[in-house]
C-alpha positions as CSV (number, residue, x, y, z in Angstrom):
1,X,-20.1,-5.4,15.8
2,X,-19.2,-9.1,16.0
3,X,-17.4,-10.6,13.8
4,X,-18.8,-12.6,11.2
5,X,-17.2,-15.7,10.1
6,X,-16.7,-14.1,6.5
7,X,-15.2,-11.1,7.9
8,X,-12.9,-13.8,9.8
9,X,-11.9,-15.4,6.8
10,X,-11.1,-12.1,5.1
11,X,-8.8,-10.9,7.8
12,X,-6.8,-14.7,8.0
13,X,-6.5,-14.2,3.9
14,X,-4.6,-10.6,3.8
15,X,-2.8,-11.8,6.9
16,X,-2.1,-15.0,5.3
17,X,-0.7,-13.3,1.8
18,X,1.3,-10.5,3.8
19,X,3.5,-13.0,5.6
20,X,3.6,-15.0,2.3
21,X,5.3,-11.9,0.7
22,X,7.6,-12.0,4.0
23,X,6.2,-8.8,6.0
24,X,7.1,-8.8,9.1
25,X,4.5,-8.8,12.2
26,X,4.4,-5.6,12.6
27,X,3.8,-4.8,9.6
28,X,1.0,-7.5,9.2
29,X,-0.5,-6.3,12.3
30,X,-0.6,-2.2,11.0
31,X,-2.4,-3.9,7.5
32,X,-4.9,-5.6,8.8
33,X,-5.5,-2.8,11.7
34,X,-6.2,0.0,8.6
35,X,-8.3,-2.7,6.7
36,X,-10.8,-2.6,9.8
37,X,-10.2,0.5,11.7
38,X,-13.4,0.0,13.5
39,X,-12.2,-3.0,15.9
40,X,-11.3,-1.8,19.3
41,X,-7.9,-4.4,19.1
42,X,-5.8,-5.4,17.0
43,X,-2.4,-6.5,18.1
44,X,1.0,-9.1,17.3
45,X,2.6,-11.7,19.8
46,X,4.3,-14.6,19.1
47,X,2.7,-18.1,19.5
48,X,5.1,-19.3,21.9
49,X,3.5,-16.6,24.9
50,X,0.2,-17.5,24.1
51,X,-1.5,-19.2,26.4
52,X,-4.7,-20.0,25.0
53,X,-6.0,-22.1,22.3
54,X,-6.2,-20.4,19.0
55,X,-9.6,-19.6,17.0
56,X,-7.7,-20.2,14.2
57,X,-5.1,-21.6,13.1
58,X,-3.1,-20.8,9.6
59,X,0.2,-21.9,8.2
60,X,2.2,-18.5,9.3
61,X,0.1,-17.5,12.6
62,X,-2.8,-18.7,14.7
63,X,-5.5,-16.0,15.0
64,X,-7.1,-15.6,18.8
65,X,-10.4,-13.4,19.2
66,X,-10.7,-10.7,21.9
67,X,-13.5,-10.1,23.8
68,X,-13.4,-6.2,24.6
69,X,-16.6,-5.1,25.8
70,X,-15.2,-4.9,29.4
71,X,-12.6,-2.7,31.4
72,X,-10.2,-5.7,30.7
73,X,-10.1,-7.5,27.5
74,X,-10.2,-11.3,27.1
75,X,-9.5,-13.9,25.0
76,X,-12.8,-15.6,23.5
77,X,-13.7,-18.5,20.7
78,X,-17.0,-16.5,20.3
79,X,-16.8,-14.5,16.9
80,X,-20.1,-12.7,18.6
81,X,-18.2,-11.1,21.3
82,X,-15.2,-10.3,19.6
83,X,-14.3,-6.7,19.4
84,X,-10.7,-7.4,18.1
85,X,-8.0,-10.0,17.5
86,X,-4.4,-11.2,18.0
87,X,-1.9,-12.5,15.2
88,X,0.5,-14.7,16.8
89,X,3.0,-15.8,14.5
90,X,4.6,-18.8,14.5
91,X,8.2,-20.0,14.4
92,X,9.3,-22.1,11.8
93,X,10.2,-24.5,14.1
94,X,6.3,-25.3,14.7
């Protein structure tokens, strides 16, 4: 199931308010993974070792799309072949 740019937003808002309350990735990363157990990924890094251009970008974390359909999964900025996502969280320095 792709995911829909309201389904997007939803996942940037919880993630948004958990680091607000000062959750830790981790943590962030196992909340939003139980609020949409059905994506294939769901995974933390930190900004800095990301390589690619964020989807989205909010004031804690940018928020990249992954492209799982194949053996290897991908980073992608199309919402229709998303199967999952990655919260990279920013320093504080950025």
């Amino acid at each position: 199931m792709p995911l829909s740019p309201e389904r997007i937003d939803t996942i940037a808002t919880l993630a948004s308010q958990l680091f607000a309350e000062g959750r830790n990735l981790d943590s962030v990363v196992r909340a939003v993974r139980a609020a949409n157990p059905d994506l294939k990924t769901v995974t933390g890094a930190m900004a800095a070792v990301m390589a690619e251009d964020p989807f989205r970008e909010e004031a804690a974390f940018d928020l990249h799309l992954v492209d799982g359909n194949n053996h290897c999964w991908l980073i992608t900025d199309r919402s229709e072949l998303a199967t999952g996502l990655v919260i990279a969280q920013r320093d504080e320095d950025e």
